[in-house]
C-alpha positions in Angstrom: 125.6 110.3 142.8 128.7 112.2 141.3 132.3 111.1 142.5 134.9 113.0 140.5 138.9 112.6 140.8 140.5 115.4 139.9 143.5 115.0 137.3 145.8 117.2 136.4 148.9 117.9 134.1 151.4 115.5 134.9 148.7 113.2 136.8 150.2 110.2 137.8 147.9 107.5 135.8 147.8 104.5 138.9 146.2 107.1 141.3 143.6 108.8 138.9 142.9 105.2 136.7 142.9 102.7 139.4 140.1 104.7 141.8 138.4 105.2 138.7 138.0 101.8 137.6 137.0 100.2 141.6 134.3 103.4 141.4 133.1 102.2 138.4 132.4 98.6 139.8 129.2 100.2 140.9 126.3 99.5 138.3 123.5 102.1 139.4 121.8 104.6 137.6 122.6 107.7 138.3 126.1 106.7 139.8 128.8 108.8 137.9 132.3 109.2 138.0 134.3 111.6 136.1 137.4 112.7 135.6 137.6 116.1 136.6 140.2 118.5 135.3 141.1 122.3 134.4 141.4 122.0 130.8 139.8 119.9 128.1 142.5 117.5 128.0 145.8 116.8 130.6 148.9 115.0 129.4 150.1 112.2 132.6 153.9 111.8 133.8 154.0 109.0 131.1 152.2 111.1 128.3 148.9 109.6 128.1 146.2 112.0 127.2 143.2 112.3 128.8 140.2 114.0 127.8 138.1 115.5 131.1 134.8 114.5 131.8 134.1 117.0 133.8 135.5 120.9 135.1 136.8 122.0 138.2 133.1 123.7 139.2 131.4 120.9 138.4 133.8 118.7 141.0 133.3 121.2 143.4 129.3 120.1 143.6 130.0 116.7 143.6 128.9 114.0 145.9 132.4 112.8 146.9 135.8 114.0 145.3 139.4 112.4 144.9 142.3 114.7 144.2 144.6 112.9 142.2 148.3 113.1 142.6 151.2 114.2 140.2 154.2 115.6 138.8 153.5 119.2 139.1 151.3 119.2 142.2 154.1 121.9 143.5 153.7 124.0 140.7 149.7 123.6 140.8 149.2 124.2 144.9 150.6 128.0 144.1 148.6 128.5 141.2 146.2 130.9 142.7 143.6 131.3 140.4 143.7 127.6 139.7 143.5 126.6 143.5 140.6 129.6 143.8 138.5 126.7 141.6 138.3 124.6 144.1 135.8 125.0 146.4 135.6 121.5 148.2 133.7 121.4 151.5 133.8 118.4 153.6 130.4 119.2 155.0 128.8 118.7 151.7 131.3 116.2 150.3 133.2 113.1 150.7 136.9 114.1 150.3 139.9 111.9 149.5 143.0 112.4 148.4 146.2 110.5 147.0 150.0 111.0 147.5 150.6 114.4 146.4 146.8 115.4 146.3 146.8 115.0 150.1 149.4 118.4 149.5 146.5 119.8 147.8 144.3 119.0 150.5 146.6 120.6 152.9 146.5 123.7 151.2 143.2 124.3 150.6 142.9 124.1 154.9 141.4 120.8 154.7 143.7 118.8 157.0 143.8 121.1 159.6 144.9 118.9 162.9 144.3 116.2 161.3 147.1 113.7 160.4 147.6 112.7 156.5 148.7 109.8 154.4 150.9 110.7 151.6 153.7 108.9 149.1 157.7 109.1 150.6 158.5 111.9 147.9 155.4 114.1 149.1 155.8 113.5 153.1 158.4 116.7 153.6 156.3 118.9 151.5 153.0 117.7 153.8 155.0 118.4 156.9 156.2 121.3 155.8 152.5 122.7 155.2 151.9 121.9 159.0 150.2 118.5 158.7 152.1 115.2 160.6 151.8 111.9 158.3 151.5 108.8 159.2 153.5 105.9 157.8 150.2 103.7 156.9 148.5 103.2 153.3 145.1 105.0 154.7 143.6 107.6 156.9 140.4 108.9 157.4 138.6 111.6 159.6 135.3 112.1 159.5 134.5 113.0 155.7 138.0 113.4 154.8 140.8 110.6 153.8 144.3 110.5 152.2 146.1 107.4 150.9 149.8 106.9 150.5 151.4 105.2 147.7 149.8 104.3 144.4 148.4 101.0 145.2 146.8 102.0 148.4 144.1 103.5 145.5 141.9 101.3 145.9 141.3 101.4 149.6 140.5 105.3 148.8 137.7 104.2 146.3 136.5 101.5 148.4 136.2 103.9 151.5 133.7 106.0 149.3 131.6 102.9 147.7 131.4 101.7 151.6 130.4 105.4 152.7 128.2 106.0 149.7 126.8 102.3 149.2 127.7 100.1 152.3 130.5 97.6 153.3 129.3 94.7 151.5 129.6 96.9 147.8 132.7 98.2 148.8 134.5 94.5 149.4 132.6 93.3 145.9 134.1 96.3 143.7 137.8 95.0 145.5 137.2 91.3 145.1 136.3 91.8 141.1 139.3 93.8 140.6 142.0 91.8 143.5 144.5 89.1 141.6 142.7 85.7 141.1 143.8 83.1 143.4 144.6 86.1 146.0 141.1 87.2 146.2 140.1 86.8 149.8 143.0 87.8 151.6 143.3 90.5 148.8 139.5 92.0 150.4 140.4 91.5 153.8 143.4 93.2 154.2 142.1 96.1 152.3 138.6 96.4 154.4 140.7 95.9 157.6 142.8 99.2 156.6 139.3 101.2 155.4 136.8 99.6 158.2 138.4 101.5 161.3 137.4 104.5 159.7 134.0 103.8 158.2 130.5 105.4 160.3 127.9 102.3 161.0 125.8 103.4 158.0 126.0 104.3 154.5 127.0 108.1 154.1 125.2 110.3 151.5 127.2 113.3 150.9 125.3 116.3 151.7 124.2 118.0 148.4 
């Protein structure tokens, strides 16, 4: 099982770090998660560096896929060849997306009449691409979701772990991570923003 988030220049480290850390809670072989990117290394809004684990073709066979928010998401959206990489499939794949990655989404003709979650800086952009948001921390349709603001992170990874490995591994990944002495109503209040939106069963992407 492959999830990759995909991080670009100028990624904004909360969104990419945080999903990839609840992801990671998950101690299976042959469960992977990767940092995805277009180049062999990407600088964040802060100037961390991070070196990519894995490329844009590789993200675009993998089991489930996040698409990272950023700085430059403008500037990336009408990169043609760069946006011609992508070739995400919701039929095949489990597809989120966080704050400005839900503009991504958008472009590539994935949110189609469906509504969108994004962050307060990204909402005019999304509406301008024809998509309505929603003022809520989560949203899901089918195999595609969008979270708005940074924390709301980790209800986008649990919303795969609970699709991919069930409820019960989603709420463990969020209870290891959730501030001590908050744990509980930490776990409930993020299952009661994912579980509206999860199928009865386990989902295993389509590849």
């Amino acid at each position: 099982m492959h999830i990759a988030i995909l991080t670009f220049e100028g990624f904004n480290e909360l969104d990419s770090l945080i999903a990839f850390g609840v992801l990671n809670r998950i101690k299976k072989p042959g469960w992977r998660v990767s940092i995805a990117s277009p180049a062999a290394r990407v600088r964040s809004m802060n100037g961390v560096v991070l070196e990519a684990q894995a490329s844009l073709r590789e993200a675009s066979t993998a089991d489930a896929v996040i698409v990272g928010s950023g700085i430059r998401t403008r500037e990336i959206v009408a990169d043609e060849a760069l946006m011609a990489q992508l070739q995400l499939d919701p039929s095949k794949q489990l597809l989120g997306a966080q704050c400005s990655g839900t503009l991504m989404l958008a472009k590539l003709g994935l949110l189609d009449g469906v509504p969108a979650c994004t962050d307060l800086t990204t909402k005019p952009w999304v509406q301008e691409a024809g998509v309505d948001v929603l003022n809520q921390p989560f949203f899901a349709r089918g195999n595609v979701a969008t979270a708005g603001g940074c924390l709301a992170s980790p209800y986008l990874a649990a919303w795969i772990i609970a699709r991919l490995e069930g409820v019960e591994a989603a709420a463990s990944a969020l209870h290891y991570v959730a501030p001590v002495g908050e744990k509980e109503d930490y776990v409930a209040r993020a299952m009661r923003n994912i579980t509206p939106y999860l199928t009865e069963t386990p989902a295993v992407a389509c590849n």
